[in-house]
C-alpha angles and dihedrals in degrees: 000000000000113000126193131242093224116031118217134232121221155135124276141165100261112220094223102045090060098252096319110147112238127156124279138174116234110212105176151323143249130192113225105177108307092340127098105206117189132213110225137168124222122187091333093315113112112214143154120263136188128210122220118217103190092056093027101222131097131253121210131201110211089156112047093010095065110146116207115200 
C-alpha cells in the first residue's frame, strides 16, 4: 500500500449511511488489477473506498470495507 505523507481531508458517499455524503480522511492507496482501492478513515473506522471518475467523488465502504489490523 502506498500511504501518503500527508493524509487529505474530503467529501464521499458513506456506505452506511445509504449514499449520504459525510467527511472522510484518505491515507493511502493501493492498486488491486485495474482498480485503485483507498484506505480511508471515517470517524475512527478504517475502511476501503473507490473513487468514481466519472462522478468525481468517493465512495466508502464502512460496512463491507471494513480493514482489521
Amino acid at each position: 500500500m502506498i500511504t501518503y505523507d500527508t493524509p487529505f481531508t474530503t467529501s464521499a458517499h458513506i456506505h452506511s449511511l445509504n449514499g449520504a455524503m459525510d467527511e472522510i480522511t484518505v491515507l493511502g492507496e493501493e492498486k488491486q488489477g485495474n482498480q485503485t482501492v483507498y484506505t480511508v478513515n471515517y470517524k475512527g473506522t478504517l475502511c476501503t473506498a473507490i473513487f468514481n471518475i466519472f462522478t468525481c467523488s468517493y465512495f466508502a465502504d464502512d460496512k463491507y470495507g471494513v480493514i482489521t489490523q
